[in-house]
C-alpha positions in Angstrom: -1.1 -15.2 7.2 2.3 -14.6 6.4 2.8 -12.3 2.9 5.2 -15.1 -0.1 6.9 -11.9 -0.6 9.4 -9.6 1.0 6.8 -6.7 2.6 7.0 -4.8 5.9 3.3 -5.1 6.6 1.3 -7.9 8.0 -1.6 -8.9 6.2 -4.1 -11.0 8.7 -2.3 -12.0 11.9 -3.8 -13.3 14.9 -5.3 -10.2 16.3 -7.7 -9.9 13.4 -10.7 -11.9 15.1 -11.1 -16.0 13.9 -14.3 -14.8 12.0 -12.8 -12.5 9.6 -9.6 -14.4 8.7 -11.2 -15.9 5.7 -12.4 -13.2 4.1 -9.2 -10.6 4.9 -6.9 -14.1 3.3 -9.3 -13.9 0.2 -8.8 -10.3 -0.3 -5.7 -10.2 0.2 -4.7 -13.2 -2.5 -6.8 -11.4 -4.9 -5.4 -8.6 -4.6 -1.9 -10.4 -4.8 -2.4 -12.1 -7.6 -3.2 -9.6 -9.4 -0.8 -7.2 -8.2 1.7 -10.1 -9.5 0.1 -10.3 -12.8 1.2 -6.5 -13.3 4.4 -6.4 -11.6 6.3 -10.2 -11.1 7.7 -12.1 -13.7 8.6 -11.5 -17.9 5.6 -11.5 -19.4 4.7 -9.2 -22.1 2.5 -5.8 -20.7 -0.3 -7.6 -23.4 -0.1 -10.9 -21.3 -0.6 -8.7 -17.8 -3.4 -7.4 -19.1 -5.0 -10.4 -20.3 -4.4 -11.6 -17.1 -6.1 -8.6 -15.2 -8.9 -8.6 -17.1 -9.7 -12.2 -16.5 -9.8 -11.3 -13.0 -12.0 -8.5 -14.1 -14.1 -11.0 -15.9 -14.6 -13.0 -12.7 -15.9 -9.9 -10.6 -18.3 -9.7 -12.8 -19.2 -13.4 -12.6 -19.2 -12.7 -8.7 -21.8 -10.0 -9.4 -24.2 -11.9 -11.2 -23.8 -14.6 -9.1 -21.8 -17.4 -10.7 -18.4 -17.0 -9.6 -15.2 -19.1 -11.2 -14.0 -22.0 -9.5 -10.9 -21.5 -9.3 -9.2 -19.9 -6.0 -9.7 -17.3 -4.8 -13.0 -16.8 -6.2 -15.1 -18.9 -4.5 -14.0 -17.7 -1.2 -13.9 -14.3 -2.1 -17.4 -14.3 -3.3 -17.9 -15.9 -0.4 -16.7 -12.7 1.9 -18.5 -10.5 -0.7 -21.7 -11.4 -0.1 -21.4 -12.6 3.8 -20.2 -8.9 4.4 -21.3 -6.7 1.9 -18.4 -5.7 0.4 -18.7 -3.0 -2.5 -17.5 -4.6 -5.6 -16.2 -1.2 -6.5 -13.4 -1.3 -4.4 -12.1 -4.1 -6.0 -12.6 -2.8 -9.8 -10.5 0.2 -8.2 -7.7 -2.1 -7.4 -7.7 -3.6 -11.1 -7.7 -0.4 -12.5 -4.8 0.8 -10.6 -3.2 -3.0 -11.7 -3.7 -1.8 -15.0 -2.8 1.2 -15.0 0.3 0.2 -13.5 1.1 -1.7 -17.1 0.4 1.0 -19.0 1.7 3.9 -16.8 4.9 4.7 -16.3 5.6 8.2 -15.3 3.3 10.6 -13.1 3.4 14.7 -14.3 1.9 15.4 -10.9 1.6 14.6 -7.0 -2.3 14.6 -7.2 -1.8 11.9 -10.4 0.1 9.6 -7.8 -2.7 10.6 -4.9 -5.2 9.2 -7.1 -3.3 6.3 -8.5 -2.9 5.3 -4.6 -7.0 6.2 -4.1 -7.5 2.8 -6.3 -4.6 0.9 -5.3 -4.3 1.5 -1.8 -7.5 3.1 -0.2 -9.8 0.0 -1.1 -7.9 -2.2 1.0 -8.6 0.1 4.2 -12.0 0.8 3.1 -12.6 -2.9 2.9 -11.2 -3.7 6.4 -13.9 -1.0 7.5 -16.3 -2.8 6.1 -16.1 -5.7 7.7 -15.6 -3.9 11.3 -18.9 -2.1 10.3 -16.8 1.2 11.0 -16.7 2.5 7.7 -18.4 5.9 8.7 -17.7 9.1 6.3 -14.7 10.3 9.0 -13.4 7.0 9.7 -12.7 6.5 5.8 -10.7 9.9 5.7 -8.7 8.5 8.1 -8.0 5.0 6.3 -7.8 6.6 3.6 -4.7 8.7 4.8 -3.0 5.9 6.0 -3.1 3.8 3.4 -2.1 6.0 1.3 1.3 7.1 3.2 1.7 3.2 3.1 1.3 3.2 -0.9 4.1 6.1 -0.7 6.1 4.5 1.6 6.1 1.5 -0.5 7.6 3.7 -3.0 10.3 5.8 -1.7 11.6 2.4 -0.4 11.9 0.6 -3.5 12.8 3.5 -5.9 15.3 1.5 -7.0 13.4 -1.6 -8.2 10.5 0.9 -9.9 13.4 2.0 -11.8 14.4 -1.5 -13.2 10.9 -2.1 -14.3 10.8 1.3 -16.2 8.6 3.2 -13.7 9.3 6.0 -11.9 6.6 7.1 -9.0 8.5 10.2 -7.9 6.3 12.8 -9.6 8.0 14.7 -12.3 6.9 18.2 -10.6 8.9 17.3 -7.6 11.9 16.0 -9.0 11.6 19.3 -11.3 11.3 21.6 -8.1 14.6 19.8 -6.5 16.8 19.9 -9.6 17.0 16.0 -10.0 17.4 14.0 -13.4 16.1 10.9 -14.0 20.0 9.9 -15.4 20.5 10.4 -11.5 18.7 7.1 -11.0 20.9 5.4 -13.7 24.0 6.6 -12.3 22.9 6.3 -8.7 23.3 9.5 -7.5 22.6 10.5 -4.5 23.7 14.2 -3.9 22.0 17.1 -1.9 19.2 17.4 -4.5 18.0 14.2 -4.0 18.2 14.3 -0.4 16.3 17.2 -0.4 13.5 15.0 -2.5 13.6 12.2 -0.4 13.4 14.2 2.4 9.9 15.9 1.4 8.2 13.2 -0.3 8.8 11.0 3.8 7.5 13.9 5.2 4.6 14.1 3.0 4.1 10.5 4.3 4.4 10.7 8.0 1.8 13.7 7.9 -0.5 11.5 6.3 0.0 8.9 8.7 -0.1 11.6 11.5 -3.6 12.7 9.9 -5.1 9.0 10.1 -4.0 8.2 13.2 -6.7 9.3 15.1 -8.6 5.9 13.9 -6.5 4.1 16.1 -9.0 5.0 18.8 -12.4 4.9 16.7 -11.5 1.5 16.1 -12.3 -1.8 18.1 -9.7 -2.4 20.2 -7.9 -5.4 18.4 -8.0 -3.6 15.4 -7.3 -0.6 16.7 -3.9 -2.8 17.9 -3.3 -4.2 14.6 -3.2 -0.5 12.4 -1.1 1.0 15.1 1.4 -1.7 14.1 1.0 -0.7 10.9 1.6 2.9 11.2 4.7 2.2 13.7 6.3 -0.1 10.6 5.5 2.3 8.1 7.1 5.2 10.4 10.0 2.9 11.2 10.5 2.4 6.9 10.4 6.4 7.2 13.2 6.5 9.8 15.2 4.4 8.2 15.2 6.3 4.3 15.7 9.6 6.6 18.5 7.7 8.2 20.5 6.8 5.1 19.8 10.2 3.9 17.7 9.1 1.3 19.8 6.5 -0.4 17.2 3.8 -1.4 19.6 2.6 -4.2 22.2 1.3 -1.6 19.9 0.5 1.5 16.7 -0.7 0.2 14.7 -0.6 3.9 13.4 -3.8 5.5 12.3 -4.5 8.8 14.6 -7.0 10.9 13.6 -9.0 14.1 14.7 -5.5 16.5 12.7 -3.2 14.5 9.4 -5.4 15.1 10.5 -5.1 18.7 10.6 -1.4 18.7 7.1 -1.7 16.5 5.1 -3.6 18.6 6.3 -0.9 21.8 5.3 1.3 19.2 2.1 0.0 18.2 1.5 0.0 22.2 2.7 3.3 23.8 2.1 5.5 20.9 4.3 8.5 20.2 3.3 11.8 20.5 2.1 13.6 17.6 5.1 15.7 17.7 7.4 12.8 17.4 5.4 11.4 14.5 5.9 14.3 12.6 9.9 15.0 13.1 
């Protein structure tokens, strides 16, 4: 399923088996939508949230067994109960939805770790689920992944954060490199914010380096598929490092040759050394 929007991911392509398409499609919409409700268009933050919490609304009618009938409901309720899928995880993405309205600066690191714990971590936990690998270790793992990709999603779209009045750099880092939030106004990228840009990629690539290991608990196609993942979200990574950190003039995106170099990444892994520079 190819993603409406401009991402660097893919979502459900055809080496997720035939069997689980519907169900990773019906997650994914929902989680689309509502994403969307929070972050696309002018509504007012009162209309976003009246909008997340109808979807909130129709968990619930999933729960006690009456789901809406309007999409993606049916088929999502439909994947819920087929394959057991904790209804928690999707509350957690709501509430990061939500939060996402009301929230607009984060004090600390561990403040953004645990907004990407409900944003980001279901989504992984979920594809476990319905690989019947979601053991205690292999959720670590996922859950280190997807997070890196929640951070990577940030540092590559600083600048459009900005515009909608959010700012996911926490405030303790940009304290400990000297940076101002007029910097973002003004543009300006000097040494400080290299500096910040340079340790909040490496923060993500050592996450990514700590999940990576599920690559091979995995079943192999899957297994295939999220070591594409990780090689896009290094490749975003290289590319921030690569323009020292200038995400205001050279928003990242993934072109027809860097897919080439991902999918020879996703097959001849690098060494964890190399993942790490």
């Amino acid at each position: 399923m190819s993603v409406a929007h401009y991402e660097n991911f893919p979502v459900a392509s055809l080496i997720v088996p035939s069997a689980l398409r519907p169900a990773v499609a019906a997650i994914y919409r929902f989680a689309r939508n509502a994403d969307d409700f929070a972050d696309e268009g002018t509504h007012s933050p009162e209309a976003r949230l009246v909008a997340l919490d109808h979807y909130e609304r129709a968990l619930d009618g999933i729960e006690a067994g009456s789901p809406p009938s309007e999409p993606p409901f049916p088929e999502l309720a439909a994947a819920i109960r087929r394959h057991r899928l904790p209804l928690t995880l999707f509350r957690d993405l709501l509430s990061a939805f939500q939060q996402d309205v009301r929230t607009t600066r984060y004090p600390t690191f561990d403040l953004v770790l645990d907004y990407c714990r409900r944003s980001a971590n279901p989504v992984g936990r979920l594809m476990l689920r319905l690989y019947d690998a979601d053991s205690p270790e292999n959720a670590r793992a996922s859950d280190a992944i997807c997070t890196a990709l929640q951070l990577i999603n940030f540092w590559q779209d600083v600048a459009g954060d900005w515009q909608r009045g959010r700012v996911y750099l926490p405030l303790e880092d940009l304290a400990r490199f000297g940076v101002a939030e007029a910097q973002f106004d003004r543009r300006d990228v000097d040494a400080r914010w290299r500096a910040l840009l340079a340790f909040e990629t490496a923060r993500a690539r050592a996450l990514l380096a700590a999940g990576r290991p599920l690559v091979r608990a995995l079943p192999a196609r899957l297994g295939l598929e999220l070591s594409a993942v990780i090689a896009g979200g290094t490749r975003i990574l290289d590319r921030i490092d690569a323009v020292g950190g200038d995400v205001f003039r050279h928003r990242p995106m993934l072109g027809p040759r860097d897919w080439i170099a991902v999918g020879f990444r996703a097959l001849v892994p690098p060494r964890s050394a190399d993942v790490l520079r």
